[in-house]
matplotlib code that plots the C-alpha trace (Angstrom):
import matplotlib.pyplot as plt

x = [-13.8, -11.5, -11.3, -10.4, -7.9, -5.0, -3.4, -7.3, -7.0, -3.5, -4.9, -7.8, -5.7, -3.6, -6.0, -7.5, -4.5, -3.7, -7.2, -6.6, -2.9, -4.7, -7.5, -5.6, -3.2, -0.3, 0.5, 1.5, 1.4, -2.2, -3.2, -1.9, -3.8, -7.3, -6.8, -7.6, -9.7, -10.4, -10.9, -7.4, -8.6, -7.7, -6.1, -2.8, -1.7, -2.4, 0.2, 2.9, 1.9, 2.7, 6.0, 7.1, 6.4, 7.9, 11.2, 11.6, 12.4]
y = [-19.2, -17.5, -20.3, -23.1, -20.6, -19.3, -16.8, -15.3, -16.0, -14.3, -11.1, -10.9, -11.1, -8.1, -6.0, -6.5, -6.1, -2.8, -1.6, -2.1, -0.6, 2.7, 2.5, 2.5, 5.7, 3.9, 2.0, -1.2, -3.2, -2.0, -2.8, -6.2, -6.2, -5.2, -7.0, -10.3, -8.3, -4.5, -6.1, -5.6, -9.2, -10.7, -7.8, -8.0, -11.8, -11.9, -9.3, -11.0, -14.6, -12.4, -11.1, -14.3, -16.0, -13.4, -13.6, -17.2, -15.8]
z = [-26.2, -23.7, -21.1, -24.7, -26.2, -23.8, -25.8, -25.3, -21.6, -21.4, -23.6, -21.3, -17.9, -19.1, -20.2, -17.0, -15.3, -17.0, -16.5, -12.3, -12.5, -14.1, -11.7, -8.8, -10.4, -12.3, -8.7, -10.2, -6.8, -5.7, -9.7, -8.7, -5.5, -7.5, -9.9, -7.4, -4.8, -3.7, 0.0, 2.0, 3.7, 0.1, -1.7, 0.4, 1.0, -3.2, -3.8, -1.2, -3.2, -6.4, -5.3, -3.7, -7.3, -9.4, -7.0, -9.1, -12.4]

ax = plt.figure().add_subplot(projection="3d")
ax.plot(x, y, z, "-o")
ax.set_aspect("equal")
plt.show()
């Protein structure tokens, strides 16, 4: 149902989104980070993609 429906998909990616901003203490960034991958490796280039993409709107 979530994959067919993406008002679903977009409910579930913020919930989960605000779940690892309060995980890692309100730190919206390292929520970012989590949110893709708790391994630096991984974590970090996904928050620079992020940032890059959100300096287009």
């Amino acid at each position: 149902m979530i994959t067919q429906n993406f008002c679903w998909s977009a409910r579930a990616a913020a919930y989960i989104l605000r779940y690892e901003i309060n995980q890692a203490n309100g730190s919206f960034w390292d929520g970012v980070g989590h949110y893709h991958s708790r391994t630096p490796k991984y974590k970090y280039p996904y928050i620079q993609r992020v940032y890059n993409n959100s300096l287009k709107f």
